[in-house]
N, C-alpha and C positions, 0 to 999 in steps of 0.2 A: 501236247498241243491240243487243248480240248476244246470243244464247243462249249460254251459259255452260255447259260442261259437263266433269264429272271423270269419268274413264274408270278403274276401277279403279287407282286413283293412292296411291301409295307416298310417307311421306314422314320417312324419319330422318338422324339429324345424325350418325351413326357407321356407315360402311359394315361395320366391324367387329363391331359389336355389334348384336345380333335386338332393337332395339328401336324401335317405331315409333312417332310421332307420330301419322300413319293407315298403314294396309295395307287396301289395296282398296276405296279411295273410290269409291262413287256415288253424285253427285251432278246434278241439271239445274236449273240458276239459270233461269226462263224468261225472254227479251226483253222488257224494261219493265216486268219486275216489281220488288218492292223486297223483298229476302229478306235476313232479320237473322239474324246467329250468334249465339247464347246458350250458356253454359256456365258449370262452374267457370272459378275460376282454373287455369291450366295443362293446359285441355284441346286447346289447337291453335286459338283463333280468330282470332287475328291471324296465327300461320302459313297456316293457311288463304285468307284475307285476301292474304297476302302472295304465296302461289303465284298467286295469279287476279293481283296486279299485276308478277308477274315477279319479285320481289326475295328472294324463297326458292326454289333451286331445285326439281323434283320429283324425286323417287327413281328412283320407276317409275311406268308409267301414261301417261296422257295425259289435257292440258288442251285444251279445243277450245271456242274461240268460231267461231259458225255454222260449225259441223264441219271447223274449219279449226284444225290443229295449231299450237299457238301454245309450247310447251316449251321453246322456244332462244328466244322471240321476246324484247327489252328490253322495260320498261317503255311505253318511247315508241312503241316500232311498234304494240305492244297497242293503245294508244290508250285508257288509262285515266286516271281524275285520281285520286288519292290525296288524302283528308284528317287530318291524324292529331291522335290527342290532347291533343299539345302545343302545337299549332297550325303552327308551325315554320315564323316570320316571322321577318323581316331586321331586326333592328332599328332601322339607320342607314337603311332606309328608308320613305319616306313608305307611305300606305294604298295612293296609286294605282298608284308604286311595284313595291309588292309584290303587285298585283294581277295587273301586265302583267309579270313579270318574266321566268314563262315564254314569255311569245308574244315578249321580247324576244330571247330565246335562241334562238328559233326563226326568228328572221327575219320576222316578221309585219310588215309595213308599217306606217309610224307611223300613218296615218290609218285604217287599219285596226285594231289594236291600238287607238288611241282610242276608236273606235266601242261595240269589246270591252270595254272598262273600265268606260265613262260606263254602259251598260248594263248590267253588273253591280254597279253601283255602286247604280244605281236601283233595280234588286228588292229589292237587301239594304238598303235604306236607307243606305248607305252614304255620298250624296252630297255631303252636309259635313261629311266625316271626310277628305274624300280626299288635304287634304295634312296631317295628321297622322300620327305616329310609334307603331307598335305601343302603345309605354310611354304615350300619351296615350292608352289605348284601356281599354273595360272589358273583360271578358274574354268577353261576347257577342261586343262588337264583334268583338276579335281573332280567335273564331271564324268571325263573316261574314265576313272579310276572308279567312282562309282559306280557307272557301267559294267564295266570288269568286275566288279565284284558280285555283280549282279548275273554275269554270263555265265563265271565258273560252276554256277549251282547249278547250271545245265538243267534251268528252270521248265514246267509247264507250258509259262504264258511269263509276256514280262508285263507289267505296271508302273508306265512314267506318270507320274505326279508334276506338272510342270515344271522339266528336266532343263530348262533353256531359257528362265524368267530372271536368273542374275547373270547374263551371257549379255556382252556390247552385241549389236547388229552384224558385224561381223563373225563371230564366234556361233553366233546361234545358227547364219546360213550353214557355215563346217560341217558346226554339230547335227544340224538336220539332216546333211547329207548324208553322215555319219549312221547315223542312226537309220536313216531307208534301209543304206546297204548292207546293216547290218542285217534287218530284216529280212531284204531280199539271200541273205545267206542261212540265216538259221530255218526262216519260215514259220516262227514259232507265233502264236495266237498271240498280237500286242495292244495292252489298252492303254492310250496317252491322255491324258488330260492334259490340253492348254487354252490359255485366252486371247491366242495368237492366231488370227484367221487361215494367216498364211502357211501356219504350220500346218493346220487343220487340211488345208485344201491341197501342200503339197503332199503330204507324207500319208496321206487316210487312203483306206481301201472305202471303208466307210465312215460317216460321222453323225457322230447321236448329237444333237442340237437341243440343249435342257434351256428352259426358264425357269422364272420360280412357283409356275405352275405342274412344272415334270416335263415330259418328254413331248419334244414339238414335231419333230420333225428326223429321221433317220435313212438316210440313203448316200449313194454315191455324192464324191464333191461334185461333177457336172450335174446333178437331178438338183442336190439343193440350188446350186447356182440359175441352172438356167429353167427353175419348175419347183420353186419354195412354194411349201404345203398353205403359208398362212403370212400374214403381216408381219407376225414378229420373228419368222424366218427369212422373210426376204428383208427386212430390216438390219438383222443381225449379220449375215452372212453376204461376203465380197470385203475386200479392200477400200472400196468406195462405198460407202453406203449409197443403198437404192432409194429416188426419192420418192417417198410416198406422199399423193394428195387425194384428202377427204372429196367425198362427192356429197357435195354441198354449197348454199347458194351463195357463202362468202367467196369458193374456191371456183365460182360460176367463169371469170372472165379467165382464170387459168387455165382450166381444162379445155375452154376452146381453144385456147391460143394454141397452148399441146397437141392436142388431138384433133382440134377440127369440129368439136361436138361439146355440147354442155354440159351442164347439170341433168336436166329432163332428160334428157340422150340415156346416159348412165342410169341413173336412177329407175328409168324404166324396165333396164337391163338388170337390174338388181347388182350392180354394181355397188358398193360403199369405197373402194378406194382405186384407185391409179395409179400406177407403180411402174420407174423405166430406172435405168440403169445406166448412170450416169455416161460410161462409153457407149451408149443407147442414143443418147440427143445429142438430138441434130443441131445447131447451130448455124445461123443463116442468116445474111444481110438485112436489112431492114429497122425501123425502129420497132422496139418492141419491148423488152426486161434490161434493165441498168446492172453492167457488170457492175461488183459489189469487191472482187476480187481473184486474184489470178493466181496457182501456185503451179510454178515451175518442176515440171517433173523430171524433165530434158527433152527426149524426142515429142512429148504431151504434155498439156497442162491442163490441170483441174480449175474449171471455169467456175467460181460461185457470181448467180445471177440472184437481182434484190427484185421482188414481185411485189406491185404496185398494190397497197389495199388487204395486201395478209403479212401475215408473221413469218409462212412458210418462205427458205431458202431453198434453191434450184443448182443444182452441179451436174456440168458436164464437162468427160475429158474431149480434148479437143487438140489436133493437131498445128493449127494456126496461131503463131507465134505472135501477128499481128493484135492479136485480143488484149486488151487493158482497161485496167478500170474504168469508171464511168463510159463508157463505148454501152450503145445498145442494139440489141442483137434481137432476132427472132430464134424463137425454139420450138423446137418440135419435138413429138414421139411417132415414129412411124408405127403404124397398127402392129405390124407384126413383130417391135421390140416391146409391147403393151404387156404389163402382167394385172389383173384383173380380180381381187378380192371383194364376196359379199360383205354385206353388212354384220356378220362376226367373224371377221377377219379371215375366212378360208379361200383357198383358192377357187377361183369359179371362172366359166367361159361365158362371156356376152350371147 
């Protein structure tokens, strides 16, 4: 279970060309924690991923589990297990199989490598599946069996690679639970990569938030949530996206309406943006912005409001059932649901 840590670390695919993946990664994964990467598409999270299991190399820098330089080290010495997307099982063979295939390659003792099996075979539920064929398998299953194969090496640290991205909505809540408690049982150092918020925000002790400028933002899911470092974190992160409005004179008659206060207000403040959270606004009688549209949550519904004079759209969830298109409402941001970024996008206080 080791501490995990990038030392100003370098990582492109063309020593010819200034273009990096990251340039001067810091990073400290802590011992036993489970810290998930989030990002767009093509911002480095499975690169990233893949340096901490050895199979991309590093640029420059240094990787160091328990401050021991691991950069030349293989996969194997690491002593990582890798899970990946695809699952990437043997076909032709059985569950048990493909369970023990690495401890076969490794020379593990058969009575020992039994031992290994039958026991991960029992956490996962797996026990009478075990001489079935992937292709007899649902695609939970074929994930827990990837799993299991991944547990027996009685790994380091484990490495999910979006473990839960060909899983219906159903399967993936399971698997996620699955996957907590397996953690909370092993306690072993886990790094997930998904593009799943929710996975992100249930299952993280912490989470590193990349763009494709590198590393935005990394702390607790409550810090990013209620205390994103910069725009394109509080943008990125929640269920609902947070809606951000420019402080500027197009956006002059919105941000009264919001907050009570203008443009010059803000501006003064060195403000550049305004930012609330959709379960944030208020919503309140009055004429004022044109519902645009209503999406039924059940107990809540996600209010989209059409704003007179800009392009920008406005959501908020809202308990009142009563709400329907064309209805128009007054909205608000109470001050103290307000998040408040300068003019390059960092967090600031008024």
């Amino acid at each position: 279970m080791p501490n995990i840590e990038f030392q100003r670390v370098d990582k492109r695919y063309d020593d010819k060309v200034d273009r990096y993946v990251f340039k001067g990664l810091d990073l400290h994964i802590r011992k036993g924690e489970f810290t998930v990467l989030v990002g767009p598409s093509g911002c480095g999270k499975s690169t990233l991923l893949r340096m901490i299991a050895g199979l991309e190399a590093i640029s420059g820098g240094e990787l160091l589990f328990d401050g021991r330089r691991v950069n030349e080290l293989s996969p194997v010495q690491r002593g990582v297990a890798m899970v990946f997307q695809n699952y990437a099982l043997y076909a032709h063979m059985t569950v048990h199989d493909n369970i023990g295939f690495g401890l076969k390659i490794a020379k593990v003792p058969r009575a020992e490598r039994e031992r290994l099996i039958l026991e991960a075979a029992r956490q996962l539920q797996l026990e009478e599946l075990l001489q079935r064929k992937p292709t007899q398998l649902s695609g939970g299953q074929r994930q827990r069996v990837a799993i299991g194969r991944a547990i027996v090496r009685e790994p380091r640290a484990f490495l999910f690679d979006e473990p839960l991205s060909n899983l219906d909505a159903n399967l993936r809540g399971q698997m996620r639970a699955e996957i907590a408690q397996l953690h909370r049982r092993y306690g072993i150092t886990t790094v997930y990569v998904t593009h799943d918020q929710v996975e992100a925000m249930t299952l993280a002790d912490r989470i590193v938030v990349l763009s494709r400028n590198g590393l935005e933002q990394f702390g607790t899911p409550d810090e990013l949530f209620d205390t994103p470092g910069n725009v394109f974190v509080a943008g990125f992160m929640g269920s609902h996206r947070m809606n951000l409005v420019p402080v500027d004179e197009t956006h002059d008659a919105l941000l009264t309406m919001l907050t009570g206060r203008g443009t010059a207000h803000w501006a003064a403040a060195g403000v550049g943006t305004v930012g609330a959270r959709p379960e944030h606004v208020e919503v309140q009688a009055g004429a004022g912005a044109r519902i645009e549209l209503v999406e039924r949550l059940g107990a809540e519904s996600l209010v989209h409001f059409e704003l007179p004079g800009v392009a920008l759209r406005l959501t908020a969830l809202s308990d009142d059932r009563s709400l329907a298109p064309d209805q128009r409402r007054q909205v608000r941001i109470p001050d103290a649901a307000m998040h408040c970024f300068d003019r390059q996008g960092q967090r600031c206080q008024p």
